[in-house]
C-alpha positions in Angstrom: 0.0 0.0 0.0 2.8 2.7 0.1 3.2 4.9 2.4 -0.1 6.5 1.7 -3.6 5.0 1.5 -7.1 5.2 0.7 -10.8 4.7 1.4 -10.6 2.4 -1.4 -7.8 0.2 -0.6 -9.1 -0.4 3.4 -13.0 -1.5 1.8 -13.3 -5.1 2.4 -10.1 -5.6 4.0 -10.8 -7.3 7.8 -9.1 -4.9 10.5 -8.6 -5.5 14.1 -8.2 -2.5 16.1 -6.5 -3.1 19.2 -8.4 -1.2 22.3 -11.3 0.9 23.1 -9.9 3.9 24.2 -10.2 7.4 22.4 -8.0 6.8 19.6 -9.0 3.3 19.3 -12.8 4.1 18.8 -11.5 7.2 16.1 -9.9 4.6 14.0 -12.8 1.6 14.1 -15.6 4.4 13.2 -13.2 6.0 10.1 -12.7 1.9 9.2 -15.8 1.2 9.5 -16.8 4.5 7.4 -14.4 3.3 4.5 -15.9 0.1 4.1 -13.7 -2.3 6.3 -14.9 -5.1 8.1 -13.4 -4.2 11.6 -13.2 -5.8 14.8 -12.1 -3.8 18.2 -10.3 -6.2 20.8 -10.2 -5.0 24.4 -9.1 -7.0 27.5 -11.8 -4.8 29.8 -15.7 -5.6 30.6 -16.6 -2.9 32.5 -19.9 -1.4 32.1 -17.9 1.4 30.6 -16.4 -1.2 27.7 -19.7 -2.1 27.3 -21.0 1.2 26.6 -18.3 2.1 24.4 -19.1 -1.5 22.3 -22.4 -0.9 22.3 -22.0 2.3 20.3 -19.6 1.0 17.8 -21.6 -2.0 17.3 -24.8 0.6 15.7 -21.9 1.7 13.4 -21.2 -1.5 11.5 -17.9 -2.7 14.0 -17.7 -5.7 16.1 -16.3 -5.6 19.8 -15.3 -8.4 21.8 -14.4 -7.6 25.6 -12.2 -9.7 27.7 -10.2 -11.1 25.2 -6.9 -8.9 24.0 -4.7 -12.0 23.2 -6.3 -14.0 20.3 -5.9 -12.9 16.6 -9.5 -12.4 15.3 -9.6 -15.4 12.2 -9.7 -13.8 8.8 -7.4 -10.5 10.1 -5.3 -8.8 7.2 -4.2 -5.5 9.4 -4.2 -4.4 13.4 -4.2 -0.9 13.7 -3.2 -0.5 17.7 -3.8 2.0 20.0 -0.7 3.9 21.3 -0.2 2.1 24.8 -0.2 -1.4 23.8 3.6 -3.0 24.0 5.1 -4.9 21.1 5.0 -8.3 22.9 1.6 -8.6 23.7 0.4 -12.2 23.0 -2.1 -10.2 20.4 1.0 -9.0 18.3 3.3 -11.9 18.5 -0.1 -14.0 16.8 0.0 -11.0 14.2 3.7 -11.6 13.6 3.4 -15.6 13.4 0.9 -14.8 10.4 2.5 -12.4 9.1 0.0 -9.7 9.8 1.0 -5.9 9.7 0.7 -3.8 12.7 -0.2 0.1 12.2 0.0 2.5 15.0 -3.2 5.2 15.2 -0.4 7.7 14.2 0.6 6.0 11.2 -2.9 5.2 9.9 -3.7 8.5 10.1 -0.6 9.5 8.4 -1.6 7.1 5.3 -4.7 8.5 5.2 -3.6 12.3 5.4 -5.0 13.1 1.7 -8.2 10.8 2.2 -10.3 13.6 2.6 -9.7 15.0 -0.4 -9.8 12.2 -2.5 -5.9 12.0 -3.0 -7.0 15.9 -4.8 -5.0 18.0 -2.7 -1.8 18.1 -0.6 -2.4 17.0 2.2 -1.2 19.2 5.2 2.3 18.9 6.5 3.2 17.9 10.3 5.4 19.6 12.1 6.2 16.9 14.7 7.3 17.1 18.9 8.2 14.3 21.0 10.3 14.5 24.5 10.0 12.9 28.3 8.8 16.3 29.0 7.6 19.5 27.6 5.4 18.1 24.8 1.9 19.0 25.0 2.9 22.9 26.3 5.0 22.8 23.3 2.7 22.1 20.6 0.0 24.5 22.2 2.5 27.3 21.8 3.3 26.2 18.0 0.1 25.7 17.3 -0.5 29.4 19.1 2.0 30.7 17.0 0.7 29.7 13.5 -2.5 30.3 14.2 -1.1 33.8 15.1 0.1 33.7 11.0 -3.7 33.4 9.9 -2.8 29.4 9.6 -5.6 26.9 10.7 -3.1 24.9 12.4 -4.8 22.5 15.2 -2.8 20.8 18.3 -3.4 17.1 17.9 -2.4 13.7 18.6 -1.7 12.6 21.7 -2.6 16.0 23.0 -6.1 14.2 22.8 -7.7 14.8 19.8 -6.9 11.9 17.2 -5.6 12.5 14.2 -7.3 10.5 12.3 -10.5 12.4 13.3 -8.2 15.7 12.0 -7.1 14.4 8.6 -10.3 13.0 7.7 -11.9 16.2 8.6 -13.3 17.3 4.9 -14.9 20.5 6.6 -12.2 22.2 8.2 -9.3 20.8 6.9 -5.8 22.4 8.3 -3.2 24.3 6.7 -0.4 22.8 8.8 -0.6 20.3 12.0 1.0 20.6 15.3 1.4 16.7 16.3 2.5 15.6 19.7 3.9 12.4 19.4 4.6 9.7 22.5 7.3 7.2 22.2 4.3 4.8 22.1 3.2 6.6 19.2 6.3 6.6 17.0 7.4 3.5 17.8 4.0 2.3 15.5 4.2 4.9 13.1 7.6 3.5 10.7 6.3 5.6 7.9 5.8 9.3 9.4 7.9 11.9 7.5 7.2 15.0 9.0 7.8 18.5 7.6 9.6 19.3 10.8 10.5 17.6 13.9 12.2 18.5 17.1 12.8 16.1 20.4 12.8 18.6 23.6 14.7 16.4 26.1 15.5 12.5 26.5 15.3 11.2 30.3 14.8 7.6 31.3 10.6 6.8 31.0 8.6 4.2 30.2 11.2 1.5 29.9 9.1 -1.2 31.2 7.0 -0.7 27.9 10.2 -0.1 25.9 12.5 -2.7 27.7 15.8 -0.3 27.8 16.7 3.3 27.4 18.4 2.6 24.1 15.4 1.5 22.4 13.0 4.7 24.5 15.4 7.0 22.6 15.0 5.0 19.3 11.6 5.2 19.7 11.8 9.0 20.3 14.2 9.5 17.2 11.8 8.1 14.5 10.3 11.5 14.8 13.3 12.8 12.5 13.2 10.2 10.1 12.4 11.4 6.4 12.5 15.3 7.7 12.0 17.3 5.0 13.1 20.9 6.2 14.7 21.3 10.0 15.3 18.6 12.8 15.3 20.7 16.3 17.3 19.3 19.0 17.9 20.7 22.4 21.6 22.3 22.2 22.1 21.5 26.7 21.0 17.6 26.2 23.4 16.3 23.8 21.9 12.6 23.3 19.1 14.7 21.1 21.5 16.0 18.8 22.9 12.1 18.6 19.6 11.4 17.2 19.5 14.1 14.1 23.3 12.7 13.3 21.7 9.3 13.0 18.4 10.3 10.9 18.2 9.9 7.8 16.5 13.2 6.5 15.5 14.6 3.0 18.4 16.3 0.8 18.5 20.0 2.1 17.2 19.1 6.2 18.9 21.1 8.2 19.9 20.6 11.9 18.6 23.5 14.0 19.3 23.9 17.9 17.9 26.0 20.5 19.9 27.2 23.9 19.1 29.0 27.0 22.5 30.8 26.2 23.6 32.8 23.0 22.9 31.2 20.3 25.4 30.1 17.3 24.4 29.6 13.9 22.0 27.5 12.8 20.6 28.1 16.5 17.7 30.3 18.2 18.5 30.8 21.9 18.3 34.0 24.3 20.4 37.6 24.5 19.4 40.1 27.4 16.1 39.0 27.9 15.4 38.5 24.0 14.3 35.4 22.4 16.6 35.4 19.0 16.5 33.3 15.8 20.2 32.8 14.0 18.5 30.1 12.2 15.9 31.6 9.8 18.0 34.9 8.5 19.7 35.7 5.5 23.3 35.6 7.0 23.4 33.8 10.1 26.8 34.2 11.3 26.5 37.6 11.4 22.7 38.2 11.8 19.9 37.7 14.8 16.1 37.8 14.1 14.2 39.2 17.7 11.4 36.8 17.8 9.5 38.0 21.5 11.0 38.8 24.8 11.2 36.6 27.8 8.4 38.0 29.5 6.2 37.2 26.4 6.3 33.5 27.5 4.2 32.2 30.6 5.2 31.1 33.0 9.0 32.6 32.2 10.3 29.8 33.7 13.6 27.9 32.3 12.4 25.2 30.8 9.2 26.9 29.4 11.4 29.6 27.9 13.0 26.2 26.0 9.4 25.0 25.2 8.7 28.1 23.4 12.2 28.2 21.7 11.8 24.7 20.1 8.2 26.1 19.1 9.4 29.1 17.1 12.2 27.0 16.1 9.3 24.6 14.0 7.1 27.7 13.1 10.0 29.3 11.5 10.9 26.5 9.9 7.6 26.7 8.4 7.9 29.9 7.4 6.4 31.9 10.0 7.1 35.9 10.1 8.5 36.7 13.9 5.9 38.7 14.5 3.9 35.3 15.2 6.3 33.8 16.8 5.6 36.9 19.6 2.0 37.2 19.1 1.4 33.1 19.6 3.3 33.4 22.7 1.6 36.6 24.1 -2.0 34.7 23.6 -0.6 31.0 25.0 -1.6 30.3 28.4 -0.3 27.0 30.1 -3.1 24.0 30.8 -3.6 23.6 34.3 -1.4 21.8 36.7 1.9 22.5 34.7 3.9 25.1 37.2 0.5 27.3 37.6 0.4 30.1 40.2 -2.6 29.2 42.5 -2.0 32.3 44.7 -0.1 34.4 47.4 -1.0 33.8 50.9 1.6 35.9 53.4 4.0 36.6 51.4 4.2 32.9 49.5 3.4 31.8 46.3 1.6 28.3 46.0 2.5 26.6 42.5 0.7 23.5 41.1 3.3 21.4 39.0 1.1 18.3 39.4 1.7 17.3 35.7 5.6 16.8 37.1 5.6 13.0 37.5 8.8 12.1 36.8 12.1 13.1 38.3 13.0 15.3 35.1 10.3 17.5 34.5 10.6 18.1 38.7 13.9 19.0 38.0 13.0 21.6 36.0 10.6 22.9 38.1 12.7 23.6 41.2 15.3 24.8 38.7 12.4 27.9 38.7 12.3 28.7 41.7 15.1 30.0 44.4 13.8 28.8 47.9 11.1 26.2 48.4 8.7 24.4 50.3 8.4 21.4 48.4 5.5 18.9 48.5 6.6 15.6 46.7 5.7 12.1 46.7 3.6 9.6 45.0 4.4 6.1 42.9 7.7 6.3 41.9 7.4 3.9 39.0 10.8 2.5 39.9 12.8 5.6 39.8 15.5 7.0 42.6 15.6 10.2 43.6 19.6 11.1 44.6 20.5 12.8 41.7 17.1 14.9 41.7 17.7 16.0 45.4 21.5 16.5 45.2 20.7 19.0 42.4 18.1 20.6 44.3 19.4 20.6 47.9 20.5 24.0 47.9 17.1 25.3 46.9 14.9 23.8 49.6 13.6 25.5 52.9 11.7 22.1 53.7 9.6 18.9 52.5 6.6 17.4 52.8 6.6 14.2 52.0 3.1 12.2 50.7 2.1 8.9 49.1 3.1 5.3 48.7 6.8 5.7 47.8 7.7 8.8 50.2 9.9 6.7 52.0 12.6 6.9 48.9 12.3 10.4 48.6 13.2 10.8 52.9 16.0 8.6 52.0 17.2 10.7 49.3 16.7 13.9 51.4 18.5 12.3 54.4 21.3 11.7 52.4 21.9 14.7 50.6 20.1 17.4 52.0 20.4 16.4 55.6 19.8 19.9 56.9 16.6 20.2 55.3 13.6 19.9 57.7 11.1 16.9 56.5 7.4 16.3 57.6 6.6 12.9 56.5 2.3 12.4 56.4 1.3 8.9 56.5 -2.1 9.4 55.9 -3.5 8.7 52.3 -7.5 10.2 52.8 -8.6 12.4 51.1 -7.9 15.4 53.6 -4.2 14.6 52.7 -3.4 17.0 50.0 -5.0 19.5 52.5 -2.8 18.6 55.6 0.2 19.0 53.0 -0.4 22.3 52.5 -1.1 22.8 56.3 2.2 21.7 56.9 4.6 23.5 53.7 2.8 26.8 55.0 4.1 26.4 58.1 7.5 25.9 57.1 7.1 28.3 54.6 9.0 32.2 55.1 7.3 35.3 52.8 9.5 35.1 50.0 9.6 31.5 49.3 7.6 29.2 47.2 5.4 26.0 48.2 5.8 24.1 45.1 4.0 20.8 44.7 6.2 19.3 42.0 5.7 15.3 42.9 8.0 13.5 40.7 5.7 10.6 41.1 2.6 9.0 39.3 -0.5 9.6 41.4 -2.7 7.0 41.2 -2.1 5.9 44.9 -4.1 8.5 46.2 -5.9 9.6 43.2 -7.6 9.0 40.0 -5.0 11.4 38.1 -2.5 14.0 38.4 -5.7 16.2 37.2 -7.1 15.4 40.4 -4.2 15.8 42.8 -3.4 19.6 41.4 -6.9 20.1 42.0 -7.0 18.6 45.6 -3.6 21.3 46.0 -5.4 24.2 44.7 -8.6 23.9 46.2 -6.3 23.6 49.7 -4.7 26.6 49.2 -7.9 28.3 48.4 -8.6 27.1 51.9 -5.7 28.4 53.3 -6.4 31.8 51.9 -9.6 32.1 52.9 -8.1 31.1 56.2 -9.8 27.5 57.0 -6.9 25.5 56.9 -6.7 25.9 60.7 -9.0 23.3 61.0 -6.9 20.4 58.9 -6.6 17.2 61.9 
């Protein structure tokens, strides 16, 4: 089939689509639409699954619950949903028969001129991928082109599916800005994006990926095939490793951005400026003023990077500067990613719930000079030493919550010995509450009670939505002056 494929080729062809989730429901109804027979395999039977099953079944598709492992007879292609790892029994059947497994990403990538009958070029992706930084990232690129008069949505797995986008005869974009997961790229061999840029590499997700080698692989497919500019992050060298090993269209430039002064070929930041020596006639002698530092919120470190790798894809495309500071004046930050809740006496209270791994915390006390810090959570297997040793200096105290605290104390007993700790055992739900109680009281006017976990939160809640909630609905209280009565 190419890389690229049509309504026509996937009528009558039998396609299993592997889970019931958002992306997995997209794909079965777009199948379905085309003409295939297609059959969604979930493990679940909730009442939820059943629900979900029910609906799909009105629409022409088959759904079988409780049973992810067997090959449906008759199957000629799985398309998967992103989370599914490459050795489940399901796949290794597919394999045996020599069945071809598609990511959601990568049908909706062969389908990308679908909706206009093969008529019209399809609209070109300009691709991010990272262990942190992604989805703030493609907001603000996708803030900047729209600032160009481009219809330019944020998709993928931001939330809204792709294929959902591509297919979308209506309003069909000029350009895409596509958060990809290493989930996602690992089951999309074909992408070719425009543009691609990967903001950081840390260890994640190697139980799904089995090693960090193969995590970065995964992460590197997004600069396969490039056609105009691979961005890499100019202070984490193993994603410039990754553009030397692409293999990228004739004329596919390598393009850095810094926190520092940028070289050629690089955008970075001069007194206070954000600057593009990348996109300018002469760039060994010439810099492009793209927006200031205060033009990006919250001006913290690592956002300033987010926004850098943005313009760095915008301009690839083309994008006057004028965007590039006009996207970033109109972005604001989704909730629970380093959001000011509020002052109370002289302290700021910041939400970082979204910070669930040890790098993305990292960056987040790298914000801030003196802290309360409010940490804790299911550590997913990771140590904390390096993360406090790099930090020490910054804390004024810690309060320690959830399953895996215990690590964390070790790691503050050990390197930032001085450092007073209050350890809560309790896991109700007036926790998040007594937390705050407690940071506030270590707290001095000046410093900042940053709840930055560096943990998954599903020991104590549903999501990391809900725990940013539970902290900003306890500093509410504590403003309006009712935390006195936490137990």
């Amino acid at each position: 089939m190419g890389d690229t494929a049509t309504a026509a080729d996937l009528a009558g062809r039998h396609v299993t689509v592997a889970g019931l989730g958002v992306s997995g429901r997209s794909a079965a109804l777009a199948l379905a639409r085309m003409g295939a027979g297609v059959t969604v395999v979930d493990g679940g039977d909730s009442d939820t699954h059943r629900e979900h099953a029910e609906r799909l079944r009105k629409e022409g598709v088959t759904a079988r619950l409780g049973d992810a492992e067997t090959l449906p007879e008759g199957t000629d292609l799985i398309v998967t949903s992103p989370g599914w790892k490459p050795e489940s029994p399901l796949f290794r059947a597919a394999r045996a028969a020599d069945v071809p497994v598609w990511g959601d990403v990568e049908l909706a990538w062969r389908l990308r001129g679908a909706a206009s009958g093969g008529t019209g070029a399809p609209a070109p992706w300009l691709a991010v991928t990272g262990t942190n930084g992604k989805t703030t990232t493609v907001q603000m690129l996708s803030a900047i082109l729209r600032a160009a008069g481009l219809r330019a949505p944020a998709v993928g797995n931001i939330g809204t599916p792709l294929i959902d986008v591509v297919l979308d005869e209506q309003k069909p974009p000029d350009v895409l800005a596509v958060e990809l997961s290493s989930y996602q790229l690992h089951w999309a061999p074909s992408l070719r994006a425009h543009s691609g840029a990967v903001l950081n590499l840390a260890p994640d997700h190697l139980d799904w990926h089995g090693s960090m080698e193969a995590y970065a692989a995964d992460k590197g497919r997004i600069y396969e095939g490039n056609q105009v500019a691979c961005v890499y992050n100019c202070a984490d060298p193993a994603t410039e490793r990754l553009v030397r090993e692409a293999d990228v269209e004739e004329g596919c430039r390598a393009i850095g951005f810094t926190l520092g002064t940028p070289g050629p070929s690089e955008l970075g930041v001069v007194d206070g400026i954000l600057v593009d020596r990348a996109f300018v006639e002469d760039r060994r002698r010439q810099a492009q003023e793209l927006a200031e530092v205060g033009d990006v919120t919250p001006a913290a470190p690592h956002n300033i990077a987010n926004a850098l790798a943005a313009a760095a894809l915008a301009r690839a495309y083309g994008v006057p500067p004028s965007a590039v500071r006009d996207g970033l004046r109109a972005f604001s930050p989704d909730a629970h990613r380093i959001a000011h809740v509020a002052d109370v006496g002289g302290v700021a209270y910041v939400n970082d719930s979204k910070a669930t791994n040890t790098h993305a915390t990292q960056a987040s006390l790298a914000a801030y000079e003196s802290i309360v810090w409010i940490a804790g959570g299911l550590a997913k297997g990771a140590t904390f030493d390096e993360l406090v040793r790099t930090s020490a200096s910054r804390l004024r105290g810690a309060v320690l919550i959830g399953a895996d605290r215990a690590l964390m104390a070790e790691a503050l007993a050990r390197h930032a010995p001085d450092v007073p700790v209050v350890d809560l055992a309790r896991t109700d739900t007036g926790a998040m509450a007594a937390a705050v109680h407690e940071a506030s009281r270590l707290a001095r006017p000046g410093d900042t009670v940053l709840m930055a976990p560096a943990c998954a939160s599903m020991d104590m809640f549903v999501n990391y939505n809900a725990r940013g909630d539970a902290f900003a609905e306890a500093v509410r209280e504590l403003a309006a002056g009712r935390a006195d009565n936490v137990e």
